[in-house]
C-alpha positions in Angstrom: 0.0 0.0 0.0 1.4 3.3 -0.8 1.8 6.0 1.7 1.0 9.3 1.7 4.5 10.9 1.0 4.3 8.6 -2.3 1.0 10.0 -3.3 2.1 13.2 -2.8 5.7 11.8 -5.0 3.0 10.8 -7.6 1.3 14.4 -7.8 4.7 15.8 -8.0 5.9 13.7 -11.1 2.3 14.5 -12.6 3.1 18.1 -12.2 6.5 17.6 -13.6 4.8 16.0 -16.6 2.3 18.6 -16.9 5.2 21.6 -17.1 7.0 19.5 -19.4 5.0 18.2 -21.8 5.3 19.7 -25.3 2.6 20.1 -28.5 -0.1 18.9 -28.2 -0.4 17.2 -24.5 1.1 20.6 -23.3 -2.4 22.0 -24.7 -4.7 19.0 -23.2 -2.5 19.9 -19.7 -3.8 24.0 -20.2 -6.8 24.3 -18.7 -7.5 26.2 -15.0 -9.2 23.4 -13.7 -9.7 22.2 -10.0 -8.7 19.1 -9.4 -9.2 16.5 -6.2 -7.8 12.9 -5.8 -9.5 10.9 -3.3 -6.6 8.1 -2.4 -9.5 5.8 -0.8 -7.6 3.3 0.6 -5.4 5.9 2.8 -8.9 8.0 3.5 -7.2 10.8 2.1 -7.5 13.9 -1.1 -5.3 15.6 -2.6 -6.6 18.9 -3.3 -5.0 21.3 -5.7 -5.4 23.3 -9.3 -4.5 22.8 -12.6 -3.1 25.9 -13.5 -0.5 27.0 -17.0 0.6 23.5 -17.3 1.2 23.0 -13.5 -0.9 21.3 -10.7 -0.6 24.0 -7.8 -1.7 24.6 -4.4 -1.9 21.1 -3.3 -3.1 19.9 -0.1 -4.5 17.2 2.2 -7.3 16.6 3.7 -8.9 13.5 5.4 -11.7 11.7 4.3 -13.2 12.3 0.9 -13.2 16.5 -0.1 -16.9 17.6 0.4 -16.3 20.6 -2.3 -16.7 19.6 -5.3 -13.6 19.8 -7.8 -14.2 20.5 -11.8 -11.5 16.9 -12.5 -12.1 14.2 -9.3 -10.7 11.1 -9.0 -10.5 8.3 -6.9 -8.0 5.5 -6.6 -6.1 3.4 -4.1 -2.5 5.0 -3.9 -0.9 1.9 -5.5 -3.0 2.6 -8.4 -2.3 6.4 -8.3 1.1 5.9 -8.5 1.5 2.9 -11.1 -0.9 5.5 -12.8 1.6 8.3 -12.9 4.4 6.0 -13.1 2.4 4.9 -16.6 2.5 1.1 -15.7 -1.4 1.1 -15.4 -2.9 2.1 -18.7 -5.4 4.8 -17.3 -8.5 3.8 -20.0 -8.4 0.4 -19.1 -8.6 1.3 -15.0 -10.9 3.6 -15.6 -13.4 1.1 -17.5 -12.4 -1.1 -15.1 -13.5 0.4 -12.3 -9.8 1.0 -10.4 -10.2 4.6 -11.3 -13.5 6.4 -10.7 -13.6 9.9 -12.4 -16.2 12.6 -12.4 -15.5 15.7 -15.0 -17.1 17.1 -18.0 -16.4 15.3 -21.2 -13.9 18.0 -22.6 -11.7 17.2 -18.9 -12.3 13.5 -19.5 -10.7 13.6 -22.9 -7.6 16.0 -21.8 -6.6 13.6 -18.9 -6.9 10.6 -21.0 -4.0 12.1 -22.8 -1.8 13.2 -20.3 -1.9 9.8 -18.8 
């Protein structure tokens, strides 16, 4: 099970893939979304914005985030971070049912890819 300070790892290497990705996944990475990641088998979300490329002002909170974020997600940690990581194909989790993800169709399409 992955802890916390590898969550937060994962978020960091996502942001580091958000700043440098180039074309056209720089463009799908863009938008001023906010975005929440509910790690459900640590009881813990990640909180933060996706901002010029960069996923900024993230925080923790316990429990699952009551306000709503325009991109949330839900995963255990194992999977957030294989997910980052790219060793689980994020489509196939996501139809799968490992990754639970509530956004407008336009977000839906940007994360798919990013990840």
């Amino acid at each position: 099970m992955a802890t916390i300070e590898e969550c937060l790892g994962a978020l960091d290497r996502l942001a580091e893939k958000l700043a440098g990705a180039s074309g056209e996944l720089r463009s799908a990475a863009a938008p001023d979304r906010s975005l929440s990641c509910h790690v459900t088998d640590l009881d813990v979300t990640f909180l933060g914005h996706l901002r010029e490329g960069h996923l900024k002002e993230v925080r923790t909170v316990r429990g699952a985030s009551e306000p709503r974020a325009e991109i949330a997600l839900e995963m255990t940690g194992d999977d957030l971070v294989a997910l980052v990581d790219g060793e689980l194909n994020f489509a196939r989790a996501w139809a799968g049912g490992r990754v639970k993800l509530k956004a407008g169709l336009r977000d839906v399409l940007r994360l798919r890819s990013i990840l």
